[in-house]
PAMINU-499938 format. One record per residue: residue in one letter; x, y, z of N, C-alpha, C in turn. Coordinates in steps of 0.1 Angstrom, whole numbers, plus 5000, padded with zeros to 4 digits. Layout:
> a/X/Y/Z/X/Y/Z/X/Y/Z
...
REM end
This chain:
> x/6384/0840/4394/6397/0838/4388/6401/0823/4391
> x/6404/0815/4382/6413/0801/4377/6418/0801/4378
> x/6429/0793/4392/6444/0797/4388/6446/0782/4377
> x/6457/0783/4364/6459/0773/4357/6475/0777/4353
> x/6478/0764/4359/6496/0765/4357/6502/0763/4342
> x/6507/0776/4343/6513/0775/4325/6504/0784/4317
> x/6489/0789/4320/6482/0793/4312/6487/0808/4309
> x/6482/0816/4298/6488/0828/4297/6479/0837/4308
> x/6484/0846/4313/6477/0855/4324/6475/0867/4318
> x/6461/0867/4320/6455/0881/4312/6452/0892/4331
> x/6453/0907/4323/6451/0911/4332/6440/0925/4325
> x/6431/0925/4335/6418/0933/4333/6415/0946/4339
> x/6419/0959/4334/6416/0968/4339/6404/0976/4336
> x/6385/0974/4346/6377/0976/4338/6371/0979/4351
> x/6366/0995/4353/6356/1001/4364/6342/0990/4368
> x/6336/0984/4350/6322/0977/4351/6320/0962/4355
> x/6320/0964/4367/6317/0947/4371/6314/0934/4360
> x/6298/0946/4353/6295/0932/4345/6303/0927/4336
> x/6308/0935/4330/6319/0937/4317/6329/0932/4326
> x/6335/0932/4331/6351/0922/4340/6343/0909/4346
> x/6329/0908/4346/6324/0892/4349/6328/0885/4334
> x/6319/0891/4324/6317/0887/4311/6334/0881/4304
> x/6343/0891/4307/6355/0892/4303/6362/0880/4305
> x/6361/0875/4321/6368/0869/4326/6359/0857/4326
> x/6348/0852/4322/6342/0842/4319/6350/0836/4304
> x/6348/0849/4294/6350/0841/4284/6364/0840/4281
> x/6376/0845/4287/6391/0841/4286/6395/0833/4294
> x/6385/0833/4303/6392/0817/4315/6381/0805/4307
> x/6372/0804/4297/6367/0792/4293/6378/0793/4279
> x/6382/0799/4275/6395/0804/4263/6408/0799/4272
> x/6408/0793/4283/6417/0785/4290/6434/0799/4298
> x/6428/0811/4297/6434/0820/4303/6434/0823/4318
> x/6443/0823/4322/6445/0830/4343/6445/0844/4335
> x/6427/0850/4346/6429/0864/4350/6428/0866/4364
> x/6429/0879/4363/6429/0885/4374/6423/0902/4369
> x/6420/0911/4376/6414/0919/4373/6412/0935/4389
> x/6411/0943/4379/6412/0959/4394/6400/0966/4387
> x/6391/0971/4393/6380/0980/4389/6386/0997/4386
> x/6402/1005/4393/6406/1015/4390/6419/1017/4386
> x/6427/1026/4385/6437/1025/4376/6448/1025/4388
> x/6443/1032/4401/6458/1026/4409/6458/1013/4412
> x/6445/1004/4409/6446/0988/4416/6451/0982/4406
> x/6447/0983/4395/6457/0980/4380/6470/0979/4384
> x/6474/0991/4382/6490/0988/4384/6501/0983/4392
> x/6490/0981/4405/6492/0973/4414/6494/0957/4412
> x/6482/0954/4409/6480/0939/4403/6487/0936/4390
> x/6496/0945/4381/6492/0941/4369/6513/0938/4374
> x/6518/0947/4383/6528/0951/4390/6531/0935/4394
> x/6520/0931/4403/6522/0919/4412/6519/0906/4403
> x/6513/0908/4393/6508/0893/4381/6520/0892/4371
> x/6524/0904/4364/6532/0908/4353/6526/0896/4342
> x/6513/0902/4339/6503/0891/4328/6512/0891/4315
> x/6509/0886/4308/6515/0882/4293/6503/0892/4285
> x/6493/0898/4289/6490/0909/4285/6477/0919/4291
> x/6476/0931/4285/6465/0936/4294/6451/0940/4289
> x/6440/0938/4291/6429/0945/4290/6426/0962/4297
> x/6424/0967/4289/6423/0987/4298/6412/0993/4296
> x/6406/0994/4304/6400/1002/4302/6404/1017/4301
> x/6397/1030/4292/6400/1045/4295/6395/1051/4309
> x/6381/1050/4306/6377/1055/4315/6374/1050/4329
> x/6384/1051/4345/6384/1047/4352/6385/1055/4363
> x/6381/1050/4378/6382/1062/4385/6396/1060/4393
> x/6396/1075/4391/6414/1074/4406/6425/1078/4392
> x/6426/1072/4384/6436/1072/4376/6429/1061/4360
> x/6431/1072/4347/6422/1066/4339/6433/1056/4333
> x/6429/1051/4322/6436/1042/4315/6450/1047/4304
> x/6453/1059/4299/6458/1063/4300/6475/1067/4305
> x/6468/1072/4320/6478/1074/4330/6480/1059/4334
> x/6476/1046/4329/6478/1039/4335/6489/1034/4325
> x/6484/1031/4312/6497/1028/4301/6509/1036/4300
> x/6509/1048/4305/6519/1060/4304/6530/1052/4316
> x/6520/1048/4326/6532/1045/4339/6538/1030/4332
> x/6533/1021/4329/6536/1008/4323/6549/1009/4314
> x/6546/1017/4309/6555/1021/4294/6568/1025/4299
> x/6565/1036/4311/6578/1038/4317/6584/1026/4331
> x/6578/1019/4331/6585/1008/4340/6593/0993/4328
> x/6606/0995/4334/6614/0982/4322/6608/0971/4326
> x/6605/0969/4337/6600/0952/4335/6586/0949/4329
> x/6578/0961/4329/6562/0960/4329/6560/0967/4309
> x/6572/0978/4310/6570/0980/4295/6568/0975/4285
> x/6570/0960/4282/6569/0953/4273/6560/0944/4269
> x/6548/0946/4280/6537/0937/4278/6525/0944/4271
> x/6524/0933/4261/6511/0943/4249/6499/0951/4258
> x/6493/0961/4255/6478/0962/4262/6470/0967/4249
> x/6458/0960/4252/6447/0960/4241/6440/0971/4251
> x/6431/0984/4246/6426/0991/4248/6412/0988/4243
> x/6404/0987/4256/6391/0978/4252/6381/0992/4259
> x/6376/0995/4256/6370/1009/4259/6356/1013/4251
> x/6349/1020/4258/6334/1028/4247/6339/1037/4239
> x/6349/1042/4241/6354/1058/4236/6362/1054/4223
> x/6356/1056/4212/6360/1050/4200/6365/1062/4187
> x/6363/1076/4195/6371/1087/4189/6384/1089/4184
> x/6385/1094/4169/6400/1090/4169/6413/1092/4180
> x/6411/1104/4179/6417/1112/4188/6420/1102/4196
> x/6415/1093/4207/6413/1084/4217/6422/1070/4211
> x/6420/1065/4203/6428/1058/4194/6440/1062/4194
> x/6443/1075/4185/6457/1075/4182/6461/1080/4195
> x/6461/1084/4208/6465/1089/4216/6472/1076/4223
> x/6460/1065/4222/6464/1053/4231/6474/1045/4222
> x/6473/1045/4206/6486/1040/4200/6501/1044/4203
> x/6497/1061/4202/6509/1068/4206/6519/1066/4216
> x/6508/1060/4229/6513/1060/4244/6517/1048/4244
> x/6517/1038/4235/6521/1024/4232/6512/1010/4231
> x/6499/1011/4231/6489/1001/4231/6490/0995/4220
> x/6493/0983/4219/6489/0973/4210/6479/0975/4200
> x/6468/0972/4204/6455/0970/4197/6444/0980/4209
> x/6433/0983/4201/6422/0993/4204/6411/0984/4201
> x/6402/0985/4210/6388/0979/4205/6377/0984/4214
> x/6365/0989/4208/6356/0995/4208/6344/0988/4215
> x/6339/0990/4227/6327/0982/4234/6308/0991/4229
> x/6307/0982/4223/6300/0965/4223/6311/0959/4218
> x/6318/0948/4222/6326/0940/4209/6321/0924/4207
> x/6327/0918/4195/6319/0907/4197/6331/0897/4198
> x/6327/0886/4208/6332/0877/4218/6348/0874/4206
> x/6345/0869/4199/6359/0856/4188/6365/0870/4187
> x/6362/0882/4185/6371/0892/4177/6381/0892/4188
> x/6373/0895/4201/6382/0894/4215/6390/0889/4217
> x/6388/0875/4214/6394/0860/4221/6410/0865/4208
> x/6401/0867/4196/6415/0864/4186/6427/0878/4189
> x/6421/0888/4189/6432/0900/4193/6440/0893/4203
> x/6433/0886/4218/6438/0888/4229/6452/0877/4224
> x/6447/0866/4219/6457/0856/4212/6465/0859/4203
> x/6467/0868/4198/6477/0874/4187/6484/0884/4195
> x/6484/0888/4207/6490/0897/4217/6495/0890/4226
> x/6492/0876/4233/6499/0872/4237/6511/0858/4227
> x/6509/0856/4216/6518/0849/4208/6524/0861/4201
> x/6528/0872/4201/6538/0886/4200/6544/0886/4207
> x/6545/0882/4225/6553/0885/4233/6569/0884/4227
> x/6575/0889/4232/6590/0891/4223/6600/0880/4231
> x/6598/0871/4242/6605/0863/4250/6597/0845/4247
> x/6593/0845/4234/6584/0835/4231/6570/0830/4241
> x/6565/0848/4244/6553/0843/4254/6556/0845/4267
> x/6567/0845/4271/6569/0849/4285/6568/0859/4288
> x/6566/0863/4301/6567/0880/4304/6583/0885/4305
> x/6589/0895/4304/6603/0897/4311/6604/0890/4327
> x/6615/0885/4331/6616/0888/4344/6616/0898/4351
> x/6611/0894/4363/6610/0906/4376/6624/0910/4375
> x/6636/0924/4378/6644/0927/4378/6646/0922/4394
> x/6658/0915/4393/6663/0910/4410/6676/0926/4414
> x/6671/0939/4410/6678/0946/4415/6683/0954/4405
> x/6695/0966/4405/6701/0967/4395/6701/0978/4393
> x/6703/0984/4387/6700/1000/4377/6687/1000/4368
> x/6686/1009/4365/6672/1014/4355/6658/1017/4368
> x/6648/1019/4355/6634/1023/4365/6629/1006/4366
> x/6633/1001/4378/6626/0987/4381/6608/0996/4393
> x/6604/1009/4393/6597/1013/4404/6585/1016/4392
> x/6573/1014/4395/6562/1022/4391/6564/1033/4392
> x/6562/1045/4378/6560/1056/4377/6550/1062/4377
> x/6542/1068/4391/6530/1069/4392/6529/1086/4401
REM end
């Protein structure tokens, strides 16, 4: 990981090493800060502690799949509003419309090829709704500011 000040911060939720080397090669030379968790409780953790301008998910994960990981996101206000691209083998519809349902951005199917990547990930982070920025951290207050896990 690169730290680069100002860059948009991608965040990678992906069990396969090689696939989160590959990942994070080609969005940090795409001039992106990642960071990244191999399972779905270290995701939420990290993604908790980064609050990225958007996320990479995998489905299939151990401990907690990708899924239960968007479900908890969706229900946290400060974390709800950041796009997640669902980057996954599982290309069933079912699997699709479930992860649209649960609120994913965009879906994409592994093998994928590199520009298609790069350009989804850039059209999800120029969507952000605060011109790019993430929400702020809540400094307190009412609502769900707690991971729902």
């Amino acid at each position: 990981m690169q730290l680069r000040s100002g860059a948009p911060r991608i965040f990678i939720a992906e069990d396969d090493p090689g696939i989160v080397e590959l990942l994070t090669a080609r969005l940090e030379a795409a001039g992106y800060e990642t960071r990244s968790a191999k399972n779905g409780w270290r995701a939420l953790e990290g993604i908790q502690a980064m609050v990225p301008h958007a996320v990479l998910l995998d489905i299939n994960m151990p401990g907690m799949d990708g899924f239960a990981v968007l479900t908890a996101l969706r229900q946290t206000r400060h974390l709800a509003t950041i796009p997640v691209l669902m980057l996954t083998a599982r290309g069933a519809r079912e699997d699709v419309a479930k992860a649209i349902g649960l609120g994913a951005k965009d879906y994409l199917t592994k093998p994928f090829d590199d520009q298609e990547l790069l350009g989804r990930v850039a059209r999800l982070v120029r969507k952000r709704p605060s011109g790019g920025m993430p929400p702020p951290t809540p400094q307190g207050g009412g609502g769900n500011d707690a991971l729902m896990i």
